[in-house]
N, C-alpha and C positions, 0 to 999 in steps of 0.2 A: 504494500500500500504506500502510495506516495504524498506526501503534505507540502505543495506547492504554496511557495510566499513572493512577496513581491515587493520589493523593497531598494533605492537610489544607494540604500547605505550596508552594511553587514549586519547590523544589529538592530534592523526592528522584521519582525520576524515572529514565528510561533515556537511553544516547545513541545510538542507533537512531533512524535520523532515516528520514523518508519525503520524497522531493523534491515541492515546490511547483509546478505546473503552470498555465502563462498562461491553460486553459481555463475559467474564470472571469470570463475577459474580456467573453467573447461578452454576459454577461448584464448590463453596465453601460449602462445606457439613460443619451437626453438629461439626465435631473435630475441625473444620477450626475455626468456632464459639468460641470453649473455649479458643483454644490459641489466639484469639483475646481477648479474657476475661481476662486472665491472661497477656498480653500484654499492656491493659489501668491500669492492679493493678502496677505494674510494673511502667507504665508512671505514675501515680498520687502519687505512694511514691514517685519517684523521684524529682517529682515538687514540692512536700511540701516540703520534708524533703534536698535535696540535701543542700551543705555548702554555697553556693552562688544560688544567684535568677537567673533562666533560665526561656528562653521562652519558649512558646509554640514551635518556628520557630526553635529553637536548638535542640528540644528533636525528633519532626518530620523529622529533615535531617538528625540527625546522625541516629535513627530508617533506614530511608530508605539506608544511607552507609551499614550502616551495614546486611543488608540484601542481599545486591546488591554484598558488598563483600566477603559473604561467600558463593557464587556461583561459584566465578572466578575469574582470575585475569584483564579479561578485562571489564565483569559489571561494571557499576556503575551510580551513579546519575550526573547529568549534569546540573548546575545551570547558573548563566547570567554570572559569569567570566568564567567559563568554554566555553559557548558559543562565548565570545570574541576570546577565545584561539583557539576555531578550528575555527574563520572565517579566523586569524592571519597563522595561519596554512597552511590552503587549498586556501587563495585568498591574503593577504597583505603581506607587510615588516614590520621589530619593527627593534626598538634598542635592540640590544643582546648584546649574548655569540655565539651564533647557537647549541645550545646545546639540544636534546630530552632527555629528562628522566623523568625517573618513580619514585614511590612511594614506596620501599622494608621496611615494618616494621618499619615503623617510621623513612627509613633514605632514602635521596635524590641520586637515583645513576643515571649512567650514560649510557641510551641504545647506544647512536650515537653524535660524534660532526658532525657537517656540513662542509664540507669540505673546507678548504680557510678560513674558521672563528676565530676571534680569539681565542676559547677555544682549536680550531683543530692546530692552531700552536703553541700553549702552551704546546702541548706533551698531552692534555686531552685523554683518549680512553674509550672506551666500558665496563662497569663493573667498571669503579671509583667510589667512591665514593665522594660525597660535602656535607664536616661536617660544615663549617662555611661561612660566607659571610661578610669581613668584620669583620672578628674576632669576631663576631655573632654565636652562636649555633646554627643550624637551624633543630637540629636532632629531631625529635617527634611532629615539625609543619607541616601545611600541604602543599602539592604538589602547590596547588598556592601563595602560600606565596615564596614557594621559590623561583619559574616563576618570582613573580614580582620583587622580590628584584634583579633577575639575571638582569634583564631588565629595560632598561634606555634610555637616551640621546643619544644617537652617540658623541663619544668623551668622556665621562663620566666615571673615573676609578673605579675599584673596586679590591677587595681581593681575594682569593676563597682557602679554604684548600681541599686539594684533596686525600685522602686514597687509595692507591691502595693495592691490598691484593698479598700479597707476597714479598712488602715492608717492610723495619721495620720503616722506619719515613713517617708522611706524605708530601706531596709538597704544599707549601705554592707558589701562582702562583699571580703575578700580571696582571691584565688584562684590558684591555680599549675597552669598547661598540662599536659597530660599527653596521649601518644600515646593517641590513640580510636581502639580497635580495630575494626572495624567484626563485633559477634560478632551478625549477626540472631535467633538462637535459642540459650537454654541450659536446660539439662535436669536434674533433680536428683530424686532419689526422698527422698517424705516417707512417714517410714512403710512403707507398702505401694501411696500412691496416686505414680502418675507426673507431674511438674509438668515442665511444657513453655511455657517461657516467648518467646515470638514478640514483637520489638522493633521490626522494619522489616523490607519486603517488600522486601530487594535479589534479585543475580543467583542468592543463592546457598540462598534460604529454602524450597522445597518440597524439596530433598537435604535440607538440615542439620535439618529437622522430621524429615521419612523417617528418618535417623541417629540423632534424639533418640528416637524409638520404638523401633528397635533395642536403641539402648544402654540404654534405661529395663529391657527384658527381660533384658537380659544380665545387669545389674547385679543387679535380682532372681533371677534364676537361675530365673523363672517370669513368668506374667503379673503386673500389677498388678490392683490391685482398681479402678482408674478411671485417668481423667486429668484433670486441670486445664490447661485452655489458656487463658495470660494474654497478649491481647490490649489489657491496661490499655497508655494514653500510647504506641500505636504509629499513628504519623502517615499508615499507606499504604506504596504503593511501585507495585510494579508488577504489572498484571494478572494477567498469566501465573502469577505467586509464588502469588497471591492463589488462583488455580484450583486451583494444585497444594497447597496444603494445606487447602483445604479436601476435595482428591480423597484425602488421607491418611484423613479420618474419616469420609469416607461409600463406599456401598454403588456406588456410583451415581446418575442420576440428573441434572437440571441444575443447577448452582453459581450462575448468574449470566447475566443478559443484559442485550446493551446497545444502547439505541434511538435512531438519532440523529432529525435532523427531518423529513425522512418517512418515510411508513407501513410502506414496506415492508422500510427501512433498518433492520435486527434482525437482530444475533448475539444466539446461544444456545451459552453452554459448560455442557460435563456431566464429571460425574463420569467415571472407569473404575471396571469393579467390584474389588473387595477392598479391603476398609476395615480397615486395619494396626493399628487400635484393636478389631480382633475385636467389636465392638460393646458393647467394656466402657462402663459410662458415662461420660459427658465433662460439664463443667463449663466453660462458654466464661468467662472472666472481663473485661467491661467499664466505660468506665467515660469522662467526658466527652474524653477528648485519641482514644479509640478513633476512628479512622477512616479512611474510604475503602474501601480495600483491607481492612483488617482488617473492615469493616462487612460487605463481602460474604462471609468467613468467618463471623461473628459471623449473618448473615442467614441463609447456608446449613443450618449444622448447625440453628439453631432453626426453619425451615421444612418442614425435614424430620424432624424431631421424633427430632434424631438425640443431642440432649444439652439442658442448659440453660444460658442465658444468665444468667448472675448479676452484679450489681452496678450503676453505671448507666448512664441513654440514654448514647447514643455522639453524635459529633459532629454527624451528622447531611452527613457530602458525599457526593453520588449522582449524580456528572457525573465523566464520562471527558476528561481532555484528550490529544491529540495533537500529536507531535511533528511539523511541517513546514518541511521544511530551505527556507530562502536562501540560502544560500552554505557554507564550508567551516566556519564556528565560528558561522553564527547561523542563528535558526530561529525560526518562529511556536509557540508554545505556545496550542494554540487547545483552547477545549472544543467538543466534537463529539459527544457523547451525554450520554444520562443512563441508571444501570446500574437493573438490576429484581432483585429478590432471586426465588426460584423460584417464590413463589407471586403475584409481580406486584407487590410493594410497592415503591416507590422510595421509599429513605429520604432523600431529598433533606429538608434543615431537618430533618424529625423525626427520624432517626435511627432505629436500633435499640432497639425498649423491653426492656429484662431481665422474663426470665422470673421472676426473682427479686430485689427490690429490697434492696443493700445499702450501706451508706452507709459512707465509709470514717471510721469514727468513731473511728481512731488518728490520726489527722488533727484538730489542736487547733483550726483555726481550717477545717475542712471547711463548718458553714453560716456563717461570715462570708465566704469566699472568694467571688468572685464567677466563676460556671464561663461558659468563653466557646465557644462553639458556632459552625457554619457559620453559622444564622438569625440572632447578630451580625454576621457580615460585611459590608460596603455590597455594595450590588447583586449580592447573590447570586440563584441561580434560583429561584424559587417552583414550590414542588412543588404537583401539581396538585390533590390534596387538601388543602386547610388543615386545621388540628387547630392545637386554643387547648393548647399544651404548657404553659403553667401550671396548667392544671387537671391534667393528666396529673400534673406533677410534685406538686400540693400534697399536703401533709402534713396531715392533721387531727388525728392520735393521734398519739403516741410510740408505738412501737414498744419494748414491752418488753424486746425481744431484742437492742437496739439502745442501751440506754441508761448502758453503763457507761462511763469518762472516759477518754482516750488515757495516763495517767498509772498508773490501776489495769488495765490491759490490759498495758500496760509491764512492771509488777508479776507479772503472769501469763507473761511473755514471750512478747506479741503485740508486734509491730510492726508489722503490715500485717493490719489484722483481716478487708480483706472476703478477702484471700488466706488466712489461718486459717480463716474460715467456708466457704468454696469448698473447701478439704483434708478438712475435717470432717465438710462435708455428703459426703464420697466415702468418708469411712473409717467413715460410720456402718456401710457394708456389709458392715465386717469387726468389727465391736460394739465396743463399751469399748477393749477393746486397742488396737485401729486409732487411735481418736479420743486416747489417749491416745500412741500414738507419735508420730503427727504435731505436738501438742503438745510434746511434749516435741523434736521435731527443732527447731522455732522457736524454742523458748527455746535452744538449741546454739548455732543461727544468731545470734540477736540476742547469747548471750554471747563470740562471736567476733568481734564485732566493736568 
């Protein structure tokens, strides 16, 4: 049995393991043989002769990294801290930062802060880097050591140096831990449109969406005029999550499927009928940290031409890994498909294009940022379409609509314009009024805080 997850980063994920089976064996031929031969010459000069005394347990894990990671960027070995990290993930709360990142060549960067947390009101964003901790190097150690040291008490200060590329100095950021809730979806009504904000795909995110639809009616004491689903800087999570809210806003139909290396290896998930958004319009909103998991939400509803996709490409990862147990606390992280949106597209590197391109221009430094995507990764998988995405993405015009400063937006009380333009474009439907409530909820919002 296999427990497919979907996730930008290693560690949000399930602990549903499938056991590993010797039946794999049968298929190792003579060559397989030698390079295992020349794989123990290799381990036994290392054990003797290395400058320092290693174990057995060091030379066998970093063996299996290394293998795991010259596959892909999402393989890898998954040992008992690891295992802590996705329970941490997918089911409790810690003392943080709220911060998901990855491991790029020996340096700690930055897929997603969590929104409301303290790194996210630090000014932290997507593609930082964190060189120190504490006036601590932490460049060339590994991805859990970083986790742990980010991680602490509630109330508990720490340092952090932050590299952003396109800066010339780094940002030296002080910050204080604080319990990270793990809230996957919050809900708030603007105006008349319902805003249903989705953050990570754990145990518990196709209920708590289902619950944000409910309560969004309640709360108006009728339907809304639309919805906005923000899908911005959610990293993935788990499949399952993934089906069931997209089965929240469609009719029916199939969500997703996923192919592994042969022909005939194809799941297909579908919708159930009744679509809890009564087919008011929907607004998906994306944007570069969008991925995985949220890409086949983001794929579904616009294949089925069931809402639009606003803001921009998404990450671009369209490969399923599974979880396969070795023991009690470790397991193979292996990639074992690649997913198809309904009408056959694998957004593998390309990603999802918005139906409507909008740029997040409250965002001061949004074209000097440099946006970091799967197609960065090293030895990611190549989709079997190539498309030259710099043409996709260039700009030739300014965008009229698009050209006022994140300072006179402020002034207006925007603080997140492509989410003001996403509200807007839904309260057109309710004329002047509509567009002016929602305006005016933001300016509320930005003055409360």
């Amino acid at each position: 049995m296999k427990f497919p997850l979907l996730s930008a980063t290693a560690l949000v994920a399930t602990l549903a393991l499938a056991p590993l089976t010797t039946g794999a064996m049968a298929a190792v031929d003579a060559s397989a043989y030698r390079e295992m031969e020349r794989f123990m010459d290799v381990y036994n000069r290392v054990k003797a002769d290395y400058v320092d005394k290693v174990t057995d347990e060091q030379l066998i894990k970093g063996a299996i990294q290394g293998m795991l990671t010259a596959l892909d960027p999402h393989s890898g070995y998954v040992d008992a801290s690891d295992f802590e990290n996705l329970r941490i993930q997918t089911e409790g709360n810690y003392g943080g930062l709220g911060l998901t990142v990855s491991l790029e060549d020996g340096a700690v960067k930055v897929i997603a802060p969590q929104e409301d947390s303290p790194a996210w009101r630090a000014g932290v964003k997507a593609g930082d880097y964190i060189t120190h901790i504490d006036g601590k190097l932490i460049y060339g150690g590994t991805l859990d050591e970083a986790v742990a040291q980010m991680r602490g008490k509630p109330g508990s200060k720490l340092n952090i140096t932050v590299v952003r590329p396109g800066r010339d100095k780094p940002m030296e950021l002080a910050l204080v831990r604080e319990l990270i809730v793990q809230r996957p979806v919050k809900w708030e009504v603007k105006g008349d449109v319902g805003y249903v904000n989705i953050n990570t795909f754990s145990e518990t995110t196709g209920a708590d969406t289902r619950a944000a639809m409910v309560a969004i009616e309640k709360a108006l004491g009728r339907r809304p005029l639309g919805y906005v689903v923000d899908l911005r800087s959610n990293g993935g999570g788990l499949l399952t999550q993934a089906i069931e809210v997209a089965d929240v806003f469609l009719e029916g139909g199939e969500v997703v499927s996923q192919r592994g290396r042969g022909k005939g290896d194809v799941e297909r998930y579908y919708a159930k009928p009744g679509d809890m958004a009564h087919g008011l319009p929907i607004v998906v909103l994306t944007d570069s940290g969008t991925a995985s998991a949220s890409e086949i939400v983001a794929g579904a509803i616009q294949d089925h031409h069931r809402g639009i996709v606003m803001g921009e490409r998404t990450f671009g990862k369209g490969s399923v890994q599974t979880l396969l147990q070795l023991g009690p606390t470790t397991a193979l992280r292996l990639t074992t498909a690649r997913y198809y949106t309904p009408s056959g597209r694998s957004v593998q590197e390309g990603g999802i294009e918005p139906d409507i391109a909008v740029p997040q221009i409250s965002d001061a430094d949004y074209k000097s940022r440099p946006v970091f995507r799967e197609a960065d990764l090293r030895r990611h998988l190549i989709n079997e379409v190539k498309a030259d995405d710099r043409i996709l993405e260039e700009d030739t015009k300014d965008d009229p609509r698009f050209t006022a400063t994140p300072e006179a937006l402020k002034k207006d009380g925007i603080e997140d314009f492509q989410l003001w333009y996403a509200l807007k474009t839904v309260a057109r439907l309710g004329g002047p009024a509509q567009v002016a409530a929602v305006t005016a909820s933001m300016k509320k919002d930005l003055a409360g805080k």
